[in-house]
N, C-alpha and C positions, 0 to 999 in steps of 0.2 A: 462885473454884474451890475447892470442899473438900478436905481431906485423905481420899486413899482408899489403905488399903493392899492393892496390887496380889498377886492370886497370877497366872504365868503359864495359862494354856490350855495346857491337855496334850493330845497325839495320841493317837490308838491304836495297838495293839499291833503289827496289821499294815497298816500304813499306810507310803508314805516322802511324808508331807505335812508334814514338820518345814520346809520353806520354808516353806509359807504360814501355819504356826504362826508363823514368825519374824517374818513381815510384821506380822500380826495384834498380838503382843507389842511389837515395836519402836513400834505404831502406837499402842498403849496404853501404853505408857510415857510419848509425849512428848501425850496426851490422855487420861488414864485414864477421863473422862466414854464415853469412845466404848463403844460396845455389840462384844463381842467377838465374837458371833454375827454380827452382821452386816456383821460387817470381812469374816467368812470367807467370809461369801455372794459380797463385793464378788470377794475373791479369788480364792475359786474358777470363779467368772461370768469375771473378768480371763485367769484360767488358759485355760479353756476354749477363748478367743479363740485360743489358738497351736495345738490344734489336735489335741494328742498325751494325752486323758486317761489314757493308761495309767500316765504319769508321776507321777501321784497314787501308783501303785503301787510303781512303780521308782526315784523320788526324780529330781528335778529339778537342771538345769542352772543356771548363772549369768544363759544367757541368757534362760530360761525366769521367773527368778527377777524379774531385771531390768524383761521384760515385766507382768508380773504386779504390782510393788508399784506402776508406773506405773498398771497401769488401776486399781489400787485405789485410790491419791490422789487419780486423776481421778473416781474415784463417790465417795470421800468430799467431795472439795471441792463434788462438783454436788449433795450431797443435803443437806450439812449450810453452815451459815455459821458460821464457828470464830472465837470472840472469847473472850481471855483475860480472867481476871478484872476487870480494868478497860474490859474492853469493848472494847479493841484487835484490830483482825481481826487472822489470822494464815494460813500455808499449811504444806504439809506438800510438802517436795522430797527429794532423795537425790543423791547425786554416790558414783562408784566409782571412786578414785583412780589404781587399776592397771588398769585396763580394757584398756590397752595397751600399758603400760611393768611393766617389774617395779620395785620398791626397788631403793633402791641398797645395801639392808641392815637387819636386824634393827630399827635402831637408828630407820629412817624409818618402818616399821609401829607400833614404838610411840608414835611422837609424835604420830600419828593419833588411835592408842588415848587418850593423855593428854586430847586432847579433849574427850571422852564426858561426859558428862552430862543425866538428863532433865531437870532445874535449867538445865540451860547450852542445853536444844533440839537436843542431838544423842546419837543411838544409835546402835553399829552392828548389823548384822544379816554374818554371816559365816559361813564354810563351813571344817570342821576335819577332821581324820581322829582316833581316835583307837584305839589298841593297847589288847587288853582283858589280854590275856596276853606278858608281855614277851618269854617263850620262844619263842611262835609268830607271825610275822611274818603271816600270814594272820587271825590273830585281831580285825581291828579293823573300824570302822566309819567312814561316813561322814556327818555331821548339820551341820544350819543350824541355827543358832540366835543369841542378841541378848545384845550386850556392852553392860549400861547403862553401868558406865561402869570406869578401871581407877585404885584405889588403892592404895595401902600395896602396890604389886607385886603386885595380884592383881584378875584378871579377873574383874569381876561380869558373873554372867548373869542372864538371864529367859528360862529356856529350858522347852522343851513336851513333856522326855522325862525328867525327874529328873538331868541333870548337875550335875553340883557346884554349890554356889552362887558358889563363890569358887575359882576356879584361880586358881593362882600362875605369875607368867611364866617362873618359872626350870623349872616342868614342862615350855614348851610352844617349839616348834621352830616356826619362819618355812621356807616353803619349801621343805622338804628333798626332797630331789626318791627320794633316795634307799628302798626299801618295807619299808624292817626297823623291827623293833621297837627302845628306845631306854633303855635302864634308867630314867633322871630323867625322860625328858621323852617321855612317852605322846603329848603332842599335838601335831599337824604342823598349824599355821597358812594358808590357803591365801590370800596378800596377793591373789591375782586375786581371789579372791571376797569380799572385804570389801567392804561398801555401807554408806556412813554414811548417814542419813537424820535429817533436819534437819526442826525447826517455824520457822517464822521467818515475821518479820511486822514 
């Protein structure tokens, strides 16, 4: 396998397609050979399947999300045969550990986080909000995007809209259920919507 230095795939302007940016990124992360134009095709083709294209516009659900990177693994497994450098086959899976439970605390999401690595075959891909204005609690947004992996207490991304490359944990809140804005900590973490996604073979 060569060394390739990855940039992410950016969205456009008015688009809320930063899921299937996320897909598309987390899925070149842990294969950077893979063609990122035709990740999107798979994904969008995957998306279609559920039913709702408007969502391309309005920005996508977990379970929409969910659906979607599955039928994408399933066209890349059916079109490609994935053997790492030494020829060893491999696949591409995902597991979302709160699917139905919450944490039991801050402290369980980042050991998840600790995880991460395209070296170690696991990325996440996850759903944040974030405060653009601290004073106006209506000010923020909501994006997917892909945590390669977390060190030195700061979140690396590969993300498809110019966020930071490196957020720090102590900016970012788990859960808060609460909709105000936060002086330190702009970003609210949503542990439902964490999806790790794993090469392995």
């Amino acid at each position: 396998m060569s060394v390739v230095r990855l940039r992410p795939h950016v969205q456009g302007d008015l688009d809320g397609a930063c899921g299937f940016y996320a897909i598309v990124n987390a899925l070149r992360l842990l294969e950077p050979e893979l063609d990122g134009e035709e990740l999107f095709k798979f994904a969008i083709r995957g998306f279609l399947e559920s039913g709702n294209p408007m969502a391309i516009v309005e920005g996508t659900r977990r379970g929409a999300i969910k659906n979607t990177l599955s039928r994408t693994i399933a066209s890349v497994h059916s079109e490609f045969l994935l053997n790492s450098g030494d020829g060893t086959p491999y696949r591409f899976g995902f597991n979302i550990p709160y699917w139905q439970s919450m944490p039991s605390g801050r402290a369980e999401v980042i050991s998840h986080l600790e995880t991460l690595g395209p070296a170690k075959g696991v990325v996440a891909i996850f759903a944040y909000e974030k405060w653009q204005d601290k004073a106006d609690p209506d000010e923020r947004y909501a994006h997917w995007s892909v945590i390669s992996k977390l060190h030195d207490g700061e979140l690396h991304t590969f993300d498809s809209s110019g966020e930071q490359k490196r957020i720090p944990l102590r900016s970012v809140r788990f859960d808060d259920q609460r909709e105000i804005a936060h002086a330190t900590r702009p970003y609210n973490l949503w542990s439902k919507y964490l999806i790790l996604v794993h090469r392995f073979g």
